[in-house]
N, C-alpha and C positions, 0 to 999 in steps of 0.2 A: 387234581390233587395238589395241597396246596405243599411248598416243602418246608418242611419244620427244621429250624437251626437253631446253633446256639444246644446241639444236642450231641448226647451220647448213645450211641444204639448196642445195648450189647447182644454178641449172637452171630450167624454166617454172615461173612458181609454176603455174599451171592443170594439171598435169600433176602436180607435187608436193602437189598440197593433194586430187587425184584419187586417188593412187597410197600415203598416206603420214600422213593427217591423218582418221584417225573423224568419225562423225555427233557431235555436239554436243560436242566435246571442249575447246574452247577458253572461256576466259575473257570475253578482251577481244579485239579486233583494230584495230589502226590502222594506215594504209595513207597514203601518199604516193606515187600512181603519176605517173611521169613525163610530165609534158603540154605540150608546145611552147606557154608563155605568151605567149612574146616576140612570134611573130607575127601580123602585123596579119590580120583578117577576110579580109579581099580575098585575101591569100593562104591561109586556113585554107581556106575555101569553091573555092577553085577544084579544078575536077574533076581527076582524074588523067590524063586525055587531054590537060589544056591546058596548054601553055609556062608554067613558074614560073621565078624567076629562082633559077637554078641556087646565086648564091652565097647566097640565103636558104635554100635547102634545106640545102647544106652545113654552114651557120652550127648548126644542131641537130641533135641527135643522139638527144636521147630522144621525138623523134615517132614513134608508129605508124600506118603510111599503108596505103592500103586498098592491095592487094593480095590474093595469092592465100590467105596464112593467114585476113585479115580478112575473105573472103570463105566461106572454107571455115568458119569460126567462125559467122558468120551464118546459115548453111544450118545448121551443128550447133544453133546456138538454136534456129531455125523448127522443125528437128523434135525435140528432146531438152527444150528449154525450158520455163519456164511459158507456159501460153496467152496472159495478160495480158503477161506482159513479151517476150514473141516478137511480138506483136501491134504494141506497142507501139515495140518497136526496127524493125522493118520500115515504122512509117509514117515514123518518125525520117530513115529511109534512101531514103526513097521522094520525103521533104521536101526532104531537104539534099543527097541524092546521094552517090557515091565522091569520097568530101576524108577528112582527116587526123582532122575530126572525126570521123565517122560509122566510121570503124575503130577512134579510139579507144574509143567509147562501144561499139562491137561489144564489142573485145577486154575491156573493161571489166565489161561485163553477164554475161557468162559466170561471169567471176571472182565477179564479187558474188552471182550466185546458190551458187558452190562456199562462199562464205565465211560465205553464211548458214547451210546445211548444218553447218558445221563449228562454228558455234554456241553454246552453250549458251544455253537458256532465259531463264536470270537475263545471259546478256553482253548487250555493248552491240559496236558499231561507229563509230570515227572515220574519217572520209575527208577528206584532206586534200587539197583541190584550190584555183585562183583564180576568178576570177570568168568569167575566158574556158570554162569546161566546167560550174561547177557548177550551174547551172541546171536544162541536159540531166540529168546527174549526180542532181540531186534526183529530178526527173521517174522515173528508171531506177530510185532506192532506193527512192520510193514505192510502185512495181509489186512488186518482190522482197522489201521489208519491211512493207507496208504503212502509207500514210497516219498511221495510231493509232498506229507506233510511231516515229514522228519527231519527236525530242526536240529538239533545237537546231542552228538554222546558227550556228556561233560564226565572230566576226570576228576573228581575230588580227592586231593591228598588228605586221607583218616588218621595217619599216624605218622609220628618222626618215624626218623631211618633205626631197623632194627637190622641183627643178625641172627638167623638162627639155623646157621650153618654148624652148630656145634650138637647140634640135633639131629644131625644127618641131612639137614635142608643142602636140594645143591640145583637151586635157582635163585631169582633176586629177591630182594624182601619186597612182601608184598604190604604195599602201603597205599593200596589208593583202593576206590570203587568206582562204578561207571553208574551214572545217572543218564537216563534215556528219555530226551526231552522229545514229544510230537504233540501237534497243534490237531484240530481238529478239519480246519480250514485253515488258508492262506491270509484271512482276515482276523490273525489270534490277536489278543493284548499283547504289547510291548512297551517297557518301559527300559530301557536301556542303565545299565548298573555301573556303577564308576568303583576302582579302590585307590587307596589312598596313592600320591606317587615314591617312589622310589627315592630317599633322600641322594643316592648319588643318581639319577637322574635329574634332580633337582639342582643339583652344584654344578650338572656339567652344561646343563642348558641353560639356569636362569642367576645369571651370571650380574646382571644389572639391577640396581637402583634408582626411582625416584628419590628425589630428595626429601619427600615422605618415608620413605625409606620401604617403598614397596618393591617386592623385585618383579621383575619382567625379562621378559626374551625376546628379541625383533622377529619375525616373521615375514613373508615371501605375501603381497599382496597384486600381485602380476598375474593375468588370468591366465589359464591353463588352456592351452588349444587357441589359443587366440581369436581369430575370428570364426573361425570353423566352429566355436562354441560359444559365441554370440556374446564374446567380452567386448568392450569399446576401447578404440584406441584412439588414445590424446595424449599432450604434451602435458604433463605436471610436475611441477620444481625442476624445469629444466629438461625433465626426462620425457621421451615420446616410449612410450610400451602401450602393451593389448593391458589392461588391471581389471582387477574381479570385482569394481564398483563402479558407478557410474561417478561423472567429474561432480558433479554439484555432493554427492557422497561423499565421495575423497576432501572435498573442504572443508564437511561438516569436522569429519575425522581430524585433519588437521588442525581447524580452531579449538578441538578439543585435547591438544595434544597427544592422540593415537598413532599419527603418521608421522615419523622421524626423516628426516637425512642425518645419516653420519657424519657427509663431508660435500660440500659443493659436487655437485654430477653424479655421487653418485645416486643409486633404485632406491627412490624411498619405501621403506619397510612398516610396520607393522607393529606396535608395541603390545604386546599378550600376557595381561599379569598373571602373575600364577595364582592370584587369593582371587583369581574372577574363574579358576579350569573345574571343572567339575572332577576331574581327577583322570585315570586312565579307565577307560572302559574293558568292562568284565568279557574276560574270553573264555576259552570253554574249557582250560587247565585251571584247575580254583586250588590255590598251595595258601590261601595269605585268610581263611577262617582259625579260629585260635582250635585246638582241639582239644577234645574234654578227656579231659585223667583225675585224679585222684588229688591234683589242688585245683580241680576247677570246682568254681563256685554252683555250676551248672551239675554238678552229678549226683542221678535219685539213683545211682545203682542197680540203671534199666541196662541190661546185659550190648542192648544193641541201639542205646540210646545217640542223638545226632544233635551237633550243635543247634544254639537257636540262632545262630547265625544265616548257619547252612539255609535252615526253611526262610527268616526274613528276606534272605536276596530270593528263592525261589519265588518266593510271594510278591513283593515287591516289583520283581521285575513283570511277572504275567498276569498280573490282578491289579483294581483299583480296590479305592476303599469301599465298603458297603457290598462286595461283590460275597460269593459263598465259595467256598474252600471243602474239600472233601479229603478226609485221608481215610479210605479204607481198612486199613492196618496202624490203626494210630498207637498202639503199643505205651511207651510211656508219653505218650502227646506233646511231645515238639511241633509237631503242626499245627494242631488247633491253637498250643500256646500263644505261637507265632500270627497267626493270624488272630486271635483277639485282642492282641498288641498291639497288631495294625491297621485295628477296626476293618476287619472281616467279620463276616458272619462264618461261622464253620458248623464241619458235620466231622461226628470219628465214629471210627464203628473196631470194635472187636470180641474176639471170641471167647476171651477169657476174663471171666471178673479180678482174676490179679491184676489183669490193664486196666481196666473200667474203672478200679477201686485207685489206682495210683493217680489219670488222669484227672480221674473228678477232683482227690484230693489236690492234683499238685493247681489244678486250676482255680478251684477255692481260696488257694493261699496265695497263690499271686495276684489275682485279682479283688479285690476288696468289693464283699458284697455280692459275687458272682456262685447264683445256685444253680448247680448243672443238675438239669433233667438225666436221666438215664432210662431209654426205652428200650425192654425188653427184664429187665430185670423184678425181683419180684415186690411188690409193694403192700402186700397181705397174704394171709397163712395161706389161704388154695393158693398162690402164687408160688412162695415158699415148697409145699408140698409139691404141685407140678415138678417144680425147678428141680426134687433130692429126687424125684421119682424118673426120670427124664436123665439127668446127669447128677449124679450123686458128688461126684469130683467140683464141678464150679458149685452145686449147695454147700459145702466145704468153704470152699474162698470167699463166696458168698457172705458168708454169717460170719466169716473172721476176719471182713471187713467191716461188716455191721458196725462190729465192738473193736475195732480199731485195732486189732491185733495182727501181729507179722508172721504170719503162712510160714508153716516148717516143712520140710522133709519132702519128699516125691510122693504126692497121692497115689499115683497110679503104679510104683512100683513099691509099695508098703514097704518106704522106707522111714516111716515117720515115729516108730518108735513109742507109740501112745500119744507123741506131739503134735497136734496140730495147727497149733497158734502159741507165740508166747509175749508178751506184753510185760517189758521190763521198769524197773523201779528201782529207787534209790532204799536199801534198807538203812543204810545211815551217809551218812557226808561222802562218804569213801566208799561204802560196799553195793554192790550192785546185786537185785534179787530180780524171783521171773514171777510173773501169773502166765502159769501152764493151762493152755487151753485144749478141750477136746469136743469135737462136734460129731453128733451122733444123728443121723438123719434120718434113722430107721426106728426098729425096737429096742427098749431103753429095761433095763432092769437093774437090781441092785449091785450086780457084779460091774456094770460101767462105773460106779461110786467107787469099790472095792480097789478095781483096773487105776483108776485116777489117783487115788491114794498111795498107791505103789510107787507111779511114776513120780508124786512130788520126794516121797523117800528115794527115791534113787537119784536123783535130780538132784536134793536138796535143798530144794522151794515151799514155799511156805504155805501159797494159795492157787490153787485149783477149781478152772471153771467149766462143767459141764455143760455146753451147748446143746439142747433138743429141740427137736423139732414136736415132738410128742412130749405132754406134760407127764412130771414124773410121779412114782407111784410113793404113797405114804410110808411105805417100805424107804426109798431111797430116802426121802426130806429126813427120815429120821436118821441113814446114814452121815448125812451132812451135817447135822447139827451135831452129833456123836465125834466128829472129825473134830466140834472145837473151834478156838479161834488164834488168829494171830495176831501178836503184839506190835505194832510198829515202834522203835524204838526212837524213829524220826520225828513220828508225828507224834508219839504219845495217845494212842487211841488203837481199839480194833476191829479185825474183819473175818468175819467169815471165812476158816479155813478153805474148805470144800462150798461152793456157792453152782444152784444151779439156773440157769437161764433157758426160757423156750425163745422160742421163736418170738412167739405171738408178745411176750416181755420185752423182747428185745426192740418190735416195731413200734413197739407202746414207748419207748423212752428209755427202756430199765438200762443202767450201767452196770460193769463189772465196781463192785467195793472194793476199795485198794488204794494204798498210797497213792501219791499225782506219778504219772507216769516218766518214763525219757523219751522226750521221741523218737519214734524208732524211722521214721522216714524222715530222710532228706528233704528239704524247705527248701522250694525257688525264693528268688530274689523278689520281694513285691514290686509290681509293676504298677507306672502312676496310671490315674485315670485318663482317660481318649483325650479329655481337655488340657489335660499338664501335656500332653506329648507332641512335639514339635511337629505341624503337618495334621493332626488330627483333631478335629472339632466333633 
């Protein structure tokens, strides 16, 4: 099979990395699965038989709770699994019981064993988790990668220093997460990562000038262990020492002025500029990424979104160009961004068309010219109809991506109010209006027309767009036209109060009618093409 990149797969990853992705085909993989960090123990740990407080559960949304998939996944480890790591998750469960943990780490362990599989040799793997799971987490990637190939927990500082002791917090602030780096084999990519240095380490070490006006610091060029480590000892400037070059080296050095004496007798030294250091090399505490807030130029308003900094050194460091990159959980796509920036090929996969729909756009817009496929998504009406028939919730986000519109309310806790999308507009210089959307994936009658109408009176919006899936009846077309039209006072021109859109409209071209829009999503920054970028041809 051959592996298609350069794609978006929306759908289970476990399913998609089963159905879609070869034995050792991938590069790198970095992973960010979603883990209800906010909650306290007391409620992590409580069984699913016992009363939790209903609005902590509501309050998140990317927990997964044991139930009947977590359960049927477990029983798939017990028998499909490795011995060790089957072993291993059943005493985990045996320990801790049915809680939110022990489905995570279920639904978790499967994946990690798929992701080893898809492998290659010389990759590596990042797992990006907090301190509330990675523990268990490490314990799991031990069993599946083994011990020998776990290369670093790295700590990323995620925020400045907060307090919220005034909260009743009465521990430290929690500012960082742990990244769980392991290789595949002992033969992974390495490319060693440098950051900038320290300006007062700079004042206190490189203290001298050429008369160029370059600075440098002298350096110790005396070989270490002497002859026991097979340095050579001879007389040079005077001085007899074991030195870490050979003599005919040491002269070259010297006619080019690298080797200094200070002062007659004494060790001649070593001259190391500093515009020749690559800088200090990256350890495994990482405090010096900028972090993304509310004036970063970087923020699409993805709840759990990560610098693209973060992913270029992860990439960077464990990949070459041309290599393939995988994020399982690519949510708003930091990762893929990052890697076709860097001329990677990538793979993202997730479950909900809110990511799919963000990803592709944010990738579109940064890179000029760049049309992402999306496999799994629907591309014609029985496509369409599967999709509302299967998961009525992602047909929803689905179609109000279609039309470009920004997803309102909790689908799944009908908290939407009649809204399900709304698509803002300029009514004049100064006032700002909505096109209220609603998508109906089922049966359609004239009381949805009736239902829509209401909601722009109460709202007090002007245009209303019925999304179906099923073409509507002569009954409703006449409701819409009876609704009228609206005046733009900006444009001078009008539109269709009440307008209704299928499906089959919408794959065909058809737009929503309406003023030009405001954008309602965040713009990356355009990135140049592979050939403007430093290193990249």
């Amino acid at each position: 099979m051959e592996t298609k990149t350069n794609v978006l797969y929306f759908g289970d990853n476990l399913e998609i990395l089963r159905d879609y992705i070869p034995d050792e085909s991938v590069d790198l993989i970095y992973l960010d699965p979603p883990f209800n960090s906010n909650r306290s123990y007391n409620v992590l740990f409580k069984e699913t038989s016992s009363e939790a407080s209903q609005a902590q559960i509501e309050a998140f949304e990317d927990t997964w709770h044991w139930g009947k998939v977590a359960q049927n996944t477990f029983e798939d480890m017990a028998l499909r699994g490795a011995d060790d790591t089957a072993r291993l998750l059943k005493a985990m469960v045996d320990a801790l019981g049915h809680n939110d943990v022990t489905a995570y780490l279920t639904m978790m362990a499967v994946r990690l064993v798929e992701l080893k599989r898809v492998l290659k040799t010389t990759g590596s793997l990042y797992l990006h988790c907090d301190p509330s799971a990675s523990h268990y987490l490490k314990t799991l990637m031990d069993s599946i990668f083994g011990p020998q190939n776990f290369r670093n927990e790295i700590i990323w500082k995620r925020s400045s220093a907060h307090s919220d002791s005034a909260q009743g917090a009465k521990h430290f602030g929690r500012v960082s997460d742990t990244i769980l780096f392991y290789s595949k084999s002992a033969s992974n990519k390495w490319s060693q990562q440098y950051a900038e240095y320290d300006p007062d380490y700079v004042a206190s070490n490189y203290k001298r000038r050429d008369a160029d006006g370059r600075l440098y610091r002298i350096d110790n060029i005396q070989g270490p262990g002497g002859a026991a480590k097979g340095n050579p000892r001879y007389e040079f400037l005077g001085v007899t020492r074991y030195w870490r070059y050979s003599r005919e080296r040491m002269h070259e050095l010297y006619e080019q002025g690298r080797i200094i004496q200070t002062r007659p007798g004494a060790v001649p030294q070593y001259k190391r500029y500093l515009d020749e250091m690559p800088g200090l090399p990256i350890q495994n505490i990482w405090t010096d990424i900028p972090i993304i807030n509310n004036r970063s130029k970087e923020l699409l308003g993805y709840p759990t979104q990560k610098p693209l900094a973060l992913l270029e050194r992860i990439i960077s460091t464990s990949s070459d160009e041309g290599d393939i990159v995988l994020d399982p959980f690519c949510g708003c796509g930091t990762a893929v961004h990052a890697a076709q920036k860097l001329g990677r090929k990538w793979i993202g996969i997730d479950i909900t068309h809110l990511a799919i729909g963000l990803v592709r756009r944010r990738m579109e817009d940064a890179f000029a010219g760049l049309n992402i496929e999306v496999v799994g998504e629907p591309v014609d009406l029985s496509g369409a109809q599967e999709l509302a028939a299967n998961d009525p919730y992602q047909f929803q986000w689905w179609a109000i991506d279609r039309i470009d519109a920004q997803p309102v309310g909790d689908k799944k806790k009908g908290m939407d109010r009649g809204i399900d999308g709304i698509i803002p507009f300029l009514e004049s210089r100064t006032d700002r209006k909505r096109v209220i959307v609603s998508v109906k994936g089922g049966g359609i009658s004239s009381k949805d027309m009736r239902d829509l109408i209401g909601v722009l009176e109460r709202e007090g919006e002007p245009i209303g767009v019925l999304v179906t899936l099923r073409p509507p009846t002569r009954e409703m077309q006449l409701e819409a036209v009876k609704a009228g039209h609206y005046e733009s006072s900006l444009m001078g021109r009008k539109y269709p109060r009440i307008q209704i859109l299928t499906i089959a409209d919408i794959l065909n071209g058809k737009k929503v009618e309406m003023p030009p829009r405001i954008p309602i999503f965040a713009e990356p920054a355009v990135e140049p093409e592979p050939s403007e970028q430093p290193g990249l041809i």
